[in-house]
N, C-alpha and C positions, 0 to 999 in steps of 0.2 A: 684577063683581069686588067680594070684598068689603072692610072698611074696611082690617082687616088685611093681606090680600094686598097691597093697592094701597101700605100705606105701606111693604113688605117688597120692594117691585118699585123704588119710588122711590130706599128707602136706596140698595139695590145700584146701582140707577142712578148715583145722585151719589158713591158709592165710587169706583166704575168710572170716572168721571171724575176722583176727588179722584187715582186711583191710575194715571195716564199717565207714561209714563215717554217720555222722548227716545231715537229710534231711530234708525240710518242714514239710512233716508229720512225722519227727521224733520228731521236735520241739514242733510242738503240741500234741504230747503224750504227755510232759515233764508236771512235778504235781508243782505248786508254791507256794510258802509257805507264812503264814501271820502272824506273831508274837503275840500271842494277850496280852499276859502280863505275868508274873508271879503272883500265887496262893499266897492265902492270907498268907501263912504259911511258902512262901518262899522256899519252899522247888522244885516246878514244875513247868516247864514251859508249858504255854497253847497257844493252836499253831493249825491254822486252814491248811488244807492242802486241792487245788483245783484244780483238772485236767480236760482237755479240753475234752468234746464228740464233735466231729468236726459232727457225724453222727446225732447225737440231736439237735447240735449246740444251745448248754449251756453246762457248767461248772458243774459238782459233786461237792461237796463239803464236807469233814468228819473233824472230829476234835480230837487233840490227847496232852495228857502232857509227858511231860520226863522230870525225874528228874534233874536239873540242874549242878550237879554233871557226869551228862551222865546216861546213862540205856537205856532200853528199853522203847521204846514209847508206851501208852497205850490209846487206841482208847477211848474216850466220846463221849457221845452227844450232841449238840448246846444247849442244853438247862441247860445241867450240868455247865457249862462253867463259866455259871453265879453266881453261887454258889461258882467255885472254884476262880474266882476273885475279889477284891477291887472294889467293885461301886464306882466309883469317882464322880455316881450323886446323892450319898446319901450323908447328909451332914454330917462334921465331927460330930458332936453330936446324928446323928441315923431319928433326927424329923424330918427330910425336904428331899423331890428328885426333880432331875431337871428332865427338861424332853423339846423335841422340836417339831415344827410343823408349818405347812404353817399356815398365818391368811391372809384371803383379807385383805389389809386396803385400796384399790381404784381402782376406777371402767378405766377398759380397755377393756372389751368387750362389742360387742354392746347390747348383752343384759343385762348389768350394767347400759346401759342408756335407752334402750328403750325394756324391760320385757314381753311387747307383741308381739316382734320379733321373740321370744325364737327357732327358726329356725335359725337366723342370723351367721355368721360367721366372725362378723366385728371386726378388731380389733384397736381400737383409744389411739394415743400416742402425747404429747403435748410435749416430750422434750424424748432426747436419755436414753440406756438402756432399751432400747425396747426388745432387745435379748439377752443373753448372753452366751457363749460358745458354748451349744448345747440347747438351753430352750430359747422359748421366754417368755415375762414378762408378765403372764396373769393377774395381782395386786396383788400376792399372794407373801408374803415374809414370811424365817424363822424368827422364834420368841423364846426365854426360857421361858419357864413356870417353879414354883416350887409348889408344893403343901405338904400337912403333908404326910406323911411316913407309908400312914394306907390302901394302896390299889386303885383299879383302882375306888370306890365310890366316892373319894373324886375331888373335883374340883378343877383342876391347875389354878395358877393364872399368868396371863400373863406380865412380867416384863418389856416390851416392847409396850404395848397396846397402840394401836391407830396409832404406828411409823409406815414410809414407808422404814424402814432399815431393814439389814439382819444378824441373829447372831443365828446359822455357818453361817460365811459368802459364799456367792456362788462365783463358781461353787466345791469347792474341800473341804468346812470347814466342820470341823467336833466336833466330844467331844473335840478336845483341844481349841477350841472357847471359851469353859464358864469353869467355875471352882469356888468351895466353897472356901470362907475363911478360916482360922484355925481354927477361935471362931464359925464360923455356923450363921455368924451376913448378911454376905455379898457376892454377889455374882459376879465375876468380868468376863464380856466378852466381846468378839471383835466385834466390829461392823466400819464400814464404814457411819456414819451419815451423808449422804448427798443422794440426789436424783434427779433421770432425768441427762441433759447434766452438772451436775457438779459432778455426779457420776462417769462417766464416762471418764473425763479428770483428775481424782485424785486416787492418791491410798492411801491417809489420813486414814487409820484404828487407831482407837484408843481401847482404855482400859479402859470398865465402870464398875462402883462398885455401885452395886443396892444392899441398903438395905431394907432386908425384914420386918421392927418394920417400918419404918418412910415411905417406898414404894418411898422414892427420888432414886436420879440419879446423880452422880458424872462422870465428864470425869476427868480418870487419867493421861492424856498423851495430855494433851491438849494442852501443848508446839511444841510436834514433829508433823512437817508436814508430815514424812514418813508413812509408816507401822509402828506400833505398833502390835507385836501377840505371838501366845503362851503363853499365863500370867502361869507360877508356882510359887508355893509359895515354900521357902526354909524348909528342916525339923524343922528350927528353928522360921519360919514363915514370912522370907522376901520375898517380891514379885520379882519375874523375869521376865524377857520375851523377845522377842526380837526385835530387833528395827532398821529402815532404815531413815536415816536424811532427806532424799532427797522428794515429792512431785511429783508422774508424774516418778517416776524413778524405775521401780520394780527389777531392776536387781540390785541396790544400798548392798554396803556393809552392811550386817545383823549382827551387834556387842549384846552381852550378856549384860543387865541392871538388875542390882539389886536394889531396893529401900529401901537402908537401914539409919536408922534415920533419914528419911528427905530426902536423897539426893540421886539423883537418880546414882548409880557407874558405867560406862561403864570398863567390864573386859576384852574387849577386843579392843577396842580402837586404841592400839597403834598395835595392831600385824595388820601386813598387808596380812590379809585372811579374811572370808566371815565364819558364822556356819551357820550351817543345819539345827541340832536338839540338844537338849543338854539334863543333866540331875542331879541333886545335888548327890553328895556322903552321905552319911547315919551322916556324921556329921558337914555337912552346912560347911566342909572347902576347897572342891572343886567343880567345874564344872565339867564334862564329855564332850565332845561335839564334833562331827562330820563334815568335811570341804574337799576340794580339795586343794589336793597338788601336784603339778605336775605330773597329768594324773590318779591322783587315790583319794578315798575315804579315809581318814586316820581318828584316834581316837586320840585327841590332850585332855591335860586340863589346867582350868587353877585354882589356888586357890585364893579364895576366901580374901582380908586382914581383912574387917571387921573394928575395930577399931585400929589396927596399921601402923604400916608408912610402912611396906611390900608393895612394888608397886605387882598389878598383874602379873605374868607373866606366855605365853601361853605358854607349853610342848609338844612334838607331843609323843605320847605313842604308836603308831604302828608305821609299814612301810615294808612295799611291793604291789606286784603286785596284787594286788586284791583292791574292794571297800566296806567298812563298811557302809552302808546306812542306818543304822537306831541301832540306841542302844533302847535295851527291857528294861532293868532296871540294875541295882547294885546288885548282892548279894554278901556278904563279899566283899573278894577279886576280885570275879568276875565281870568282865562286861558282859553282856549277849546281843549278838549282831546280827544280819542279814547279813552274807557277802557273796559274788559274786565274778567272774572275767567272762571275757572276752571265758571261755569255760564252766563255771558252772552257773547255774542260782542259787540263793540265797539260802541259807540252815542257818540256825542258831546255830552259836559259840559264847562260852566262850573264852574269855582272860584273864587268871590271870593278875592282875597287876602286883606282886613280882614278878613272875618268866618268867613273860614277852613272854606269849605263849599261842597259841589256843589249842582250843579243837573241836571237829566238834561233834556236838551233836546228828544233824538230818544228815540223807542218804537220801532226798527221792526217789532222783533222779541216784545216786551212782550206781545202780544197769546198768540203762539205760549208763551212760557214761562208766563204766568197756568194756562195747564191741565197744566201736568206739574208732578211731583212732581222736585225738584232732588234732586242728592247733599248731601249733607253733607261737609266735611273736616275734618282740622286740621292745624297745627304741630306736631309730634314732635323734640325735638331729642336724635341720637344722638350716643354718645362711641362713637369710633372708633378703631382699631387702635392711634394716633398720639397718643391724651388729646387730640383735639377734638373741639370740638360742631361736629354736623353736622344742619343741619335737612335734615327729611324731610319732606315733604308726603303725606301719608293722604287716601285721599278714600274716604268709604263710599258703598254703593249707596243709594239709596231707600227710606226706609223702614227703615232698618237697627235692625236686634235681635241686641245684645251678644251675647245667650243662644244664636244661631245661628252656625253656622260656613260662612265662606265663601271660593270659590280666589279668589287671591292674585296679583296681577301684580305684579311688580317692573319698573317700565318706565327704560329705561336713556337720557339727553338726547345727542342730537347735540353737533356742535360741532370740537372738544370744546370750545373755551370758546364757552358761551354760559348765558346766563342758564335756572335753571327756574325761571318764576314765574307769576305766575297767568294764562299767556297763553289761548286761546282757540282751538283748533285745529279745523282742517276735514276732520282728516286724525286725529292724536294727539288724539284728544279725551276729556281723563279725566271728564268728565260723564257722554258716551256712556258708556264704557267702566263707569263704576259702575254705570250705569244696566242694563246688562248681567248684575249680579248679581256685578261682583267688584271686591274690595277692591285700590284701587291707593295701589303705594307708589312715590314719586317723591323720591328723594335729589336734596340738592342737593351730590354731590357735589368732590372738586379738579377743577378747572376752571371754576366758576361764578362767573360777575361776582357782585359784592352783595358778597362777603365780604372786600374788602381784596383786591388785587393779588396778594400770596404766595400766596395759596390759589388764586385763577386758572394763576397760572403754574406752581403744582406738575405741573399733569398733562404737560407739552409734555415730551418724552422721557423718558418713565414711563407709558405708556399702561396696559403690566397690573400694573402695580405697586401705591400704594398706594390706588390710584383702584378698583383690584376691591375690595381689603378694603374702602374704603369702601360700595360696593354690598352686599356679604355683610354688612356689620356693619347695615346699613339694612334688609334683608328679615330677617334671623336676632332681632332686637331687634322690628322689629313681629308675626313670627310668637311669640313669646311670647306673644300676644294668644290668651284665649282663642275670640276670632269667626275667628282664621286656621285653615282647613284648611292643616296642614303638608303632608296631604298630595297637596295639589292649587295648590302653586306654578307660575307660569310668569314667563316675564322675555321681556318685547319691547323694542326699540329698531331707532331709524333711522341711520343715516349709521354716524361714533362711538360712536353706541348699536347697531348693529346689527353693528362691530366688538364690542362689549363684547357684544355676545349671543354672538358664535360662538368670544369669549375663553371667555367664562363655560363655555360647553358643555364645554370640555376641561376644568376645573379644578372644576365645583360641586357637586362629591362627592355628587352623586345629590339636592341638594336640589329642582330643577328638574324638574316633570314634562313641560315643554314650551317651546319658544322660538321664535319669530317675528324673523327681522332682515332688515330694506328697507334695500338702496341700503349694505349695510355690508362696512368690507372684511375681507377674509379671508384673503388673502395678502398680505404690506406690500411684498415684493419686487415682482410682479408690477402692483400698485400704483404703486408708486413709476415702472415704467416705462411707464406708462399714462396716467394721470392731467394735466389741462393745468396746474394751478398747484404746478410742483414746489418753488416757495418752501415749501409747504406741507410737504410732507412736508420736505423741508432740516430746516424749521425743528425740527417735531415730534418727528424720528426724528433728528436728530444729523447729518444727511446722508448718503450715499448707499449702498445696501446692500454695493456693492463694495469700499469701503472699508474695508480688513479691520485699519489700522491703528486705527481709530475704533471704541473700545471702547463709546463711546455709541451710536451707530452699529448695531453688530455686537448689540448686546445687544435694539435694538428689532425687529432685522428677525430674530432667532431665540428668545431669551426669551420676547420680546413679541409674537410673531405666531401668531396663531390656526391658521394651516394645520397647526403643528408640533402640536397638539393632538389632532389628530384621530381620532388610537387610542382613543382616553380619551371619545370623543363615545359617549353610550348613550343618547338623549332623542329622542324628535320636534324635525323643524323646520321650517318653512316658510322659504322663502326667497322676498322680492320685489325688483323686480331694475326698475328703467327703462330701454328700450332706448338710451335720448339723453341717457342721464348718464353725462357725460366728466370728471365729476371721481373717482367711482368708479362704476368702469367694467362692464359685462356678465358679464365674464369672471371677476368677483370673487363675482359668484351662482352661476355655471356651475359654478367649480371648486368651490364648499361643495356646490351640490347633486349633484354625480357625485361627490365624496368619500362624501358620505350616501347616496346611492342601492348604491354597492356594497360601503359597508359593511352594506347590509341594514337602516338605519335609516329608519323613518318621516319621508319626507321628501315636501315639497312645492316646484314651483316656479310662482310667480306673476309673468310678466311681461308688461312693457305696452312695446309697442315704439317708440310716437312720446310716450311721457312722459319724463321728465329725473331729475332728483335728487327732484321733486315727485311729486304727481301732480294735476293739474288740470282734465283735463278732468271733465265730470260724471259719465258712465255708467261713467268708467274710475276715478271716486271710488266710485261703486255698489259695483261687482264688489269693490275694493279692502276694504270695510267688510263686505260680505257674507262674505267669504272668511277676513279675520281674522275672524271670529268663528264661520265654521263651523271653523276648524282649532281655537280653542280649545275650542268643543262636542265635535270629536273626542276632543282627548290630553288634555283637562284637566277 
């Protein structure tokens, strides 16, 4: 070969590499991390690390510390883990653990009523909560038990006995449900005390304090009709936790409470943001705590006055384009934290406070992003139908050349309130998706945490209201762009968003060459009588479709519902659908895709019958990522 050839073989060579872009199964190679605490000595972080066998389909899983200083990570095993951690269900004095488990307390299958069945597969319910999320209600609820601290002989005793409530509460609670007192006297956990159809139209959790000399039961929180959750106790021994005013309202402002001498302090109150997760400084004179701020995840605090006349006041202690999703713990000066963006999936940093800077502790994934070429985005802030600014999030593909034009996704956020910011998805993934060869635009439309409160709570009973124009004003302002193919737009979304796809389809006056909606609803009637957390819709839609004096009401479940649209549908759509998601439900995919199929519109339907409102297993993430993007190679 000669000199030439060989250096003409090589450029393309290291092109070809400079030029990798992230693919489906490049995604799920990607290893996910899971913080699990810091070691009792403070010194290491303990950290599970889980990568996808798409070929097995499950997850590996290993486990590794590094020292929080940075170092090298040093592989354990799951059972070491335990050792190098803080039992938070051993009591502060050593004598007592907690511990959890299903108890029947009532009979729902038919052979709870009739034993000489025991073939039967009947299942009998007197009032709603019959299912929830992905599990229906066979009478078996979580329970805490505690017993002495001498091994698995001893017999837990059930703190909850006989009740038909749940603490962790389901579908998602966990160890942060119960928690010891300082003295080892008391045990405080979250439960929802109510059952059947009053379960179901309330989100009333409260805060109970079971002690173990006297076996009573105290409700701490028996003033707030909200949420009540996460109970910690301060280093100094004041209780915290967090708290939502509202009944029926889950998306409601989450403010920090402390219960000190008596009276219960909201610290945050007056700032108008929402926290996540929080956590006390080493000497009970501040909070830590977690929130959306315009488009992203930030680390804010606030401190603590105690007995002075110092008003609280929040600080935001980061800021940039990335999201801090979960804080691990305090050491010293360090915060030790979980962050992401928009091309990295989660890795865990330190933040000095003093010196006001990360540290990136774990790579695991480093190695895999070194050889692709990332997207590009940025901030775009649109005026809106209403004279506000509304940020948008743009993300280009690889590589991107102004001077080219390319199709165009408009992708629409679940929720509806929930934050769009620079999270990192396994499923919604705008890297993929650029990576793909098209320009995505991600509003941060009404309903999104970050922006002040009002703007969150405009969308609840306004679903297609100013919340579309907002979407139209966010595609229609970026397609000005000369790199948009006008005429090769598309608009995806899930849940929320995959209602706003099948809204959008009746109303987007042919800008849409294609739509994609998972898991989104389609009918608010039929919804509304399906669905397990009907607070939700209460809340959202004004209450209930029947109610023909409720002009709120009337206007969301006919206005406001997609089915009534349907004439007006001329686009492709795909429709994805999880067989096991009972908050929107099968039959909210069915009826979009038999409306499109005989109206003779190009229509697809994708479903997975043991997936949920998600999708998680691996080969059914495959198919899932293959499929969107052969539909949009078809219509788009």
């Amino acid at each position: 070969m000669n000199r030439i050839l060989f250096l003409i073989v090589i450029t393309m060579s290291i092109t070809a590499s400079a030029q990798q872009v992230l693919t489906p199964e490049g995604l799920w190679k990607l290893s996910r991390i899971s913080a699990l605490g810091i070691s009792k000595d403070k010194k290491s972080i303990v950290y599970k690390v889980s990568t996808p066998d798409v070929a097995e389909n499950k997850s590996n899983s290993k486990f590794y510390t590094i020292p929080v200083n940075g170092g090298n990570p040093l592989e354990v095993q799951e059972s070491d883990t335990k050792d190098l951690l803080a039992d938070k269900n051993v009591s502060p004095d050593g004598k007592y653990i907690l511990s959890t488990q299903e108890v029947k307390t009532e009979k729902v299958l038919g052979t709870d009523f009739y034993p000489e069945l025991d073939k039967s597969e009947a299942q009998i319910y007197d009032g709603l909560d019959y299912r929830h999320w992905d599990t229906w209600n066979t009478g078996s609820h979580n329970h805490v038990f505690f017993a002495l601290n001498k091994g698995d002989k001893v017999n837990p005793f059930d703190i909850m006995n006989g009740e038909p409530y749940d603490s962790p509460q389901k579908p998602f609670g966990g160890d942060e449900d119960y928690i010891w007192s300082p003295d080892s006297k008391n045990i405080i956990y979250v439960s929802k005390k109510k059952f059947g159809t009053a379960y179901a139209i309330s989100t009333n959790t409260d805060l109970y304090e079971y002690n173990i000399e006297t076996k009573t039961t105290k409700n701490l929180t028996e003033s707030n009709p909200g949420y009540d959750t996460n109970p910690v106790f301060s280093p100094k021994g004041d209780l915290t936790w967090l708290q939502m005013k509202r009944d029926g309202y889950e998306a409601d402002k989450n403010d920090i409470i402390v219960r000190f001498n008596g009276i219960d302090m909201n610290l945050t109150g007056n700032w108008d943001g929402s926290v996540e997760g929080f956590k006390w400084s080493a000497d009970s004179k501040k909070i830590y705590f977690t929130a959306a701020i315009d488009g992203t995840l930030q680390l804010f605090e606030v401190n603590f006055p105690g007995l002075t006349k110092i008003a609280a006041t929040v600080k935001q202690v980061t800021s940039g384009d990335f999201d801090i999703h979960a804080i691990v713990d305090l050491v010293g000066d360090n915060v030790i934290v979980s962050r992401e963006d928009m091309n990295h999936a989660a890795e865990i940093y330190s933040f000095n406070l003093k010196k006001k800077a990360f540290t990136q502790l774990t790579k695991i994934n480093s190695e895999t992003y070194s050889k692709l070429t990332l997207p590009k985005y940025e901030r775009r802030y649109v005026t809106t139908t209403d004279g506000k600014k509304m940020l948008v999030w743009v993300i280009f593909p690889p590589n991107f050349d102004k001077n080219k034009k390319y199709p165009t996704l408009l992708y629409c956020q679940g929720g509806p309130q929930s934050p769009l910011t620079q999270f990192y998805s396994f499923r919604w993934n705008f890297s993929l998706m650029a990576s793909q060869g098209y320009v995505i635009v991600a509003p941060n439309r009404r309903g999104m945490y970050g922006h002040g409160q009002a703007w969150n709570e405009q969308i609840s009973k306004d679903w297609g209201g100013q919340v579309m124009d907002d979407y139209l004003s966010a595609i229609d302002d970026v397609s000005k762009e000369s790199y948009v193919d006008k005429t090769r737009l598309g608009c995806i979304g899930a849940s929320y968003g995959g209602y706003s796809v099948y809204y959008l389809a009746g109303i987007h006056n042919n800008r849409f060459k294609t739509f994609i909606a998972h898991d989104g609803v389609f009918n608010m009637q039929s919804m509304y009588g399906t669905t397990e957390e009907v607070f939700f819709n209460n809340w959202e839609n004004g209450g209930p479709y029947w109610d023909k004096n409720n002009a709120i009401a009337q206007k969301a479940y006919n206005q406001f519902n997609p089915i009534n649209f349907v004439d007006k549908w001329n686009t492709p759509i795909l429709m994805i659908q999880g067989g096991k998601d009972y908050r929107i439900t099968t039959g909210q995919a069915q009826e979009a895709f038999q409306a499109a199929q005989l109206r003779g519109i190009k229509s697809r339907l994708l479903y997975f019958p043991e997936e949920n409102h998600w999708v998680l297993k691996p080969q059914n993430g495959m198919v899932w990522q293959r499929e969107f993007y052969k539909w949009l190679k078809e219509t788009l």
